[in-house]
C-alpha positions, 0 to 999 in steps of 0.5 A: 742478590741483584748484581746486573750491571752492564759488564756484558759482552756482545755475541751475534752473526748479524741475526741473532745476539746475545748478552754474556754476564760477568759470570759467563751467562746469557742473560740478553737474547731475542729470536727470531730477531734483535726486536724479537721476544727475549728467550733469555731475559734476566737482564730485566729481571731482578730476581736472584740467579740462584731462586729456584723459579729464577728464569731467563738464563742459560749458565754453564757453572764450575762448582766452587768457582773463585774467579772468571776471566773473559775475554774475545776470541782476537777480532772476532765476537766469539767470547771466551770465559774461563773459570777456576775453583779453589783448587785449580780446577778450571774450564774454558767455554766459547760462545759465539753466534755461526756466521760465514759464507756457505754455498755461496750465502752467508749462513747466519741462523737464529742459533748459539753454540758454547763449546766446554772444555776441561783445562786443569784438573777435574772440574766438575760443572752444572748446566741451568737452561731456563729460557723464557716467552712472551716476556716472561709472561708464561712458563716455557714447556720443555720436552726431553729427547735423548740428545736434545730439549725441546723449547716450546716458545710463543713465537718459535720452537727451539732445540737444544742439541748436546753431547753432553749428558741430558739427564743431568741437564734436566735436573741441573746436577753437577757432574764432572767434565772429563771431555769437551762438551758441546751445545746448539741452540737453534730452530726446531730441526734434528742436527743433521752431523756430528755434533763435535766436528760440526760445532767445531768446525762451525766456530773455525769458519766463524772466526775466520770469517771475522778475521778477514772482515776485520783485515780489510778495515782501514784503521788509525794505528793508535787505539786499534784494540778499541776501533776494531771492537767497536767496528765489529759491535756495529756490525752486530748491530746491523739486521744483514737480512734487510741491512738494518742498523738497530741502535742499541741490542736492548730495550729498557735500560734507564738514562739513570736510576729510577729515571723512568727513562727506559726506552726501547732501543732495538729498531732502526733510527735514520738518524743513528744508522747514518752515524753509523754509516758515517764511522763505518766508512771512514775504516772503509766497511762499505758492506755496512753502507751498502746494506744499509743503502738497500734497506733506506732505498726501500723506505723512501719508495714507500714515502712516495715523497712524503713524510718519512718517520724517524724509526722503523723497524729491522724489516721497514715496518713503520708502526711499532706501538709503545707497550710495557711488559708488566711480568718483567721488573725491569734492569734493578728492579727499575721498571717500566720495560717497554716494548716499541717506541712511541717516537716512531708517530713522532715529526722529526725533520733531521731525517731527511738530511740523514737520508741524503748524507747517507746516500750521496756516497753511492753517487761519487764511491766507484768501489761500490757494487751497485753505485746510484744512478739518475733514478736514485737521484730522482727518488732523493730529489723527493726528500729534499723537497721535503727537507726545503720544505719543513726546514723552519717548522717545529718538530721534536727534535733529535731527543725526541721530546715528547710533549714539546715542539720547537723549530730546533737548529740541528734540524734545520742544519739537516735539512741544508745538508739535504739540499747541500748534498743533493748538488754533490750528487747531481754533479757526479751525474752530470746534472748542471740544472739541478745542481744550481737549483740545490745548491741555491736551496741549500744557500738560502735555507743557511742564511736563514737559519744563522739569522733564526739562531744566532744570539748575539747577547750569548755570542752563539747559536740557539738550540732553537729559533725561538729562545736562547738554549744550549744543546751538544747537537750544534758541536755538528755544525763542524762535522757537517761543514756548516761552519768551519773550526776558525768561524767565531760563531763556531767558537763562540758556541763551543765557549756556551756549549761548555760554560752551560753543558760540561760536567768535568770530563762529560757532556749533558745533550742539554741542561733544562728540564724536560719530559721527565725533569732535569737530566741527571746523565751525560750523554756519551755520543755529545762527549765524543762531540766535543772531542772533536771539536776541541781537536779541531779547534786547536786544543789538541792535548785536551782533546786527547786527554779526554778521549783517553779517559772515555775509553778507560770507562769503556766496560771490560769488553772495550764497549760503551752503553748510552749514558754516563754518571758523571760522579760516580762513572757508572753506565747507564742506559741501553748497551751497547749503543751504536752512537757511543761506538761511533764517537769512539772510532770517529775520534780515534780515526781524527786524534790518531798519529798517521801511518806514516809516522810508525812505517 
């Protein structure tokens, strides 16, 4: 029986991370990076859990198990399942990712530790380890040592390290569970201390390292739950090595049933990435900013002031060739899985306003480590020049439509927000000369676009310069203060937007057909949208009405994936996605009543 869905639960530290099933098995993981080869893979898989040559997990079974309960270890990504059989025996397993700081560095390996424990009556458990490699395209040589499994994969050797019993790992027997057993999953190397006090002390640090993350967010006082775990899942979405921010931790999951619309989400968006930022700095996680800075610096020297490509991956190679992994079915069974992403050749202008926005609180923020200065100013400058000059040309757009080009609207409202934000950072350096210069650029490119985009037989603004088309991207127009909530252009907008875009309580990103026909899904980042617009706009009790209803759709672990069945309410697409995750602090953080009014 086939029963993927995405009630999955997140685990990491930042380098490596992990898929939990409802069952309590890993069934999603890459090494040695989130855009690496899948060690487990079932996730894409469709065959039954309980197949003999089924692959791609790592379970830790109770016999006779009747019910599993899951929930996170508090403010932290370490999950806890505890399974019960029918006559009350049952077991409590930890997961988690090790990440604190040691010796002066942050110690994150490409490593998973589960910690077992008895806690009612006599239960008796079994361990299957069936990693996976090269895409599940060959069988992964395992080798038995007496406190160890040796996994020989394409890319890496691996090691299981255990006090529990090999033997009985090997032949996935049941046994009884009569003490806490342990299990390391890491680079090839000899466990170097006591495994128990090791593991243990390893998944002390790591929840306090945590907990004092979380302690220093400056949260709203309502919906604090479904802030701090989205806070953290960005966290985890986040490559700290490089300071990568990859958009989702899978590849392939589809907008909607048999859509053909698998794409893979496991690389680093500009766009994304500043959303990212953007949510993360208003809870006060400037760590996150200031990684990310690193990587973008990085990117743009390597532009050299030309184009800069929507997508990179977590260390800032540009190509990332588009393949399909035929030895994997794919989520349900609804192939393609895919392996790269073809957009990364594609033009896509809103970057360069992504890039700026991003960037410009490094100029003005006195509590950064490392606040820019008049040669970061000088390499921004070189972007802007590109956002001035490519403000009213075609691109793809940020869809990423593949077979079609338009000069759309929320592109070229980036591009001002470039030359916009430019003058806010030669004002902080002091620059007068090229604070007029921006600023001029900046009034100029808005003048042209309201009159490219504004169509007055609809009484709002067109997606595009060319026709007469909606998209949820111009609800940015407010967040970007483009327009301001009171402008009836705005509201005339908003009034369109609805009309064509809602479907009851969610919003489509555009309603026409596309490459791959007519979408079937609301995005979930454009209702998010429209929540603040409607806050901001005077419809306050509608707004929170909504917001409500979006954070009941949230699966058990308080998470959000890409897409939504706007009938049915069943998630789709890749999980979990950064941008839902934005949507839900941004509009938590506008809709909440101030500390004030609790204190």
């Amino acid at each position: 029986m086939n029963d993927r869905d995405l009630n999955l639960w997140p685990i990491g530290n930042c380098q490596a991370s992990a898929l939990v099933d409802k069952a309590g098995r890993f069934i999603w993981a890459c090494v040695p990076r989130v855009d690496g080869d899948p060690v487990f893979s079932a996730l894409l898989d469709d065959a039954d859990f309980e197949a003999p040559d089924a692959r791609g997990f790592w379970a830790i079974e109770l016999e006779g198990c009747v019910s599993v309960e899951q929930s996170y270890v508090r403010n932290t990504p370490i999950l806890l399942t505890r399974q019960t059989d029918a006559a009350g025996n049952a077991i409590e397993t930890y997961d988690f990712s090790p990440r604190y700081k040691h010796q002066g560095r942050m110690y994150r390996p490409v490593a998973f530790a589960r910690v077992v424990r008895p806690v009612a009556g006599s239960p008796r458990i079994r361990v299957r380890l069936r990693p996976t490699t090269a895409w599940n395209s060959e069988v992964v040589p395992m080798n038995y040592g007496s406190n160890h499994i040796r996994m020989v994969l394409s890319y890496m050797a691996m090691r299981l390290t255990t006090d529990a019993p090999i033997g009985l790992i090997s032949q996935e027997s049941w046994f009884r569970l009569e003490s806490d057993a342990h299990f390391f999953v890491g680079p090839d190397e000899s466990f170097s201390d006591a495994l128990r006090p090791a593991v243990q002390r390893m998944m002390d640090d790591t929840i306090m390292e945590w907990r004092m993350w979380v302690r220093g967010l400056a949260i709203p006082p309502e919906w604090q739950e479904a802030v701090i775990r989205s806070a953290i899942t960005l966290k985890l979405c986040q490559h700290e090595e490089t300071g990568a921010i990859v958009a989702a931790l899978t590849t392939s999951i589809p907008e909607h049933a048999d859509s053909g619309r698998n794409w893979d989400y496991r690389y680093c968006w500009v766009r994304d990435a500043y959303y990212t930022v953007e949510a993360l700095n208003r809870l006060g996680a400037l760590d996150v900013l200031e990684s990310y800075l690193a990587y973008l610096r990085n990117i743009v020297d390597g532009a050299k002031g030309g184009h800069i490509q929507p997508l990179y991956d977590v260390r800032g190679n540009a190509r990332l060739d588009e393949w399909e992994a035929e030895s994997l079915p794919g989520y349900r069974g609804m192939g393609p899985v895919r392996v790269g992403n073809a957009a990364y050749s594609q033009v896509q202008h809103d970057a360069y306003g992504q890039i700026v926005l991003s960037s410009v609180q490094g100029f003005i923020d006195h509590r950064l480590l490392r606040m820019a200065g008049p040669a970061d100013f000088e390499a921004l400058e070189a972007v802007g020049e590109r956002a001035w000059a490519v403000h009213d040309k075609p691109d793809a757009g940020l869809w990423e439509l593949r077979n079609r080009t338009h000069v759309h609207s929320y592109s070229a409202v980036m591009c001002w927000a470039a030359c916009d934000r430019l003058a806010h950072a030669a004002e902080a350096l002091g620059l007068e000369a090229r604070v007029n210069h921006w600023a001029e650029r900046a009034a100029n490119m808005k003048r042209d676009i309201l009159k490219a985009a504004w169509r007055p037989e609809s009484d709002s603004l067109s997606a595009n310069f060319e026709d007469d088309a909606r998209d949820a991207s111009l609800l940015q127009l407010l967040d970007l203060r483009f327009l301001s909530a009171d402008d009836p252009r705005f509201i005339g907008t908003l009034n369109a937007l609805e009309a064509d875009l809602r479907r009851g309580s969610n919003m489509l990103r555009y309603s026409t057909a596309d490459d791959f026909g007519e979408p079937v899904t609301a995005f979930n980042v454009c209702t998010f949208w429209l929540i603040e617009a409607l806050f901001r706009t005077g419809r306050r009790e509608e707004a929170r009405t909504l917001f409500e209803e979006m954070l009941a759709r949230c699966t058990p672990a308080g998470l959000l994936s890409e897409d939504i069945d706007p009938e049915s309410g069943e998630l789709w697409g890749n999980y979990p996605q950064t941008y839902s995750l934005v949507g839900i602090i941004n509009c938590a953080v506008l809709l909440s009543k101030p500390w004030s009014e609790c204190r």
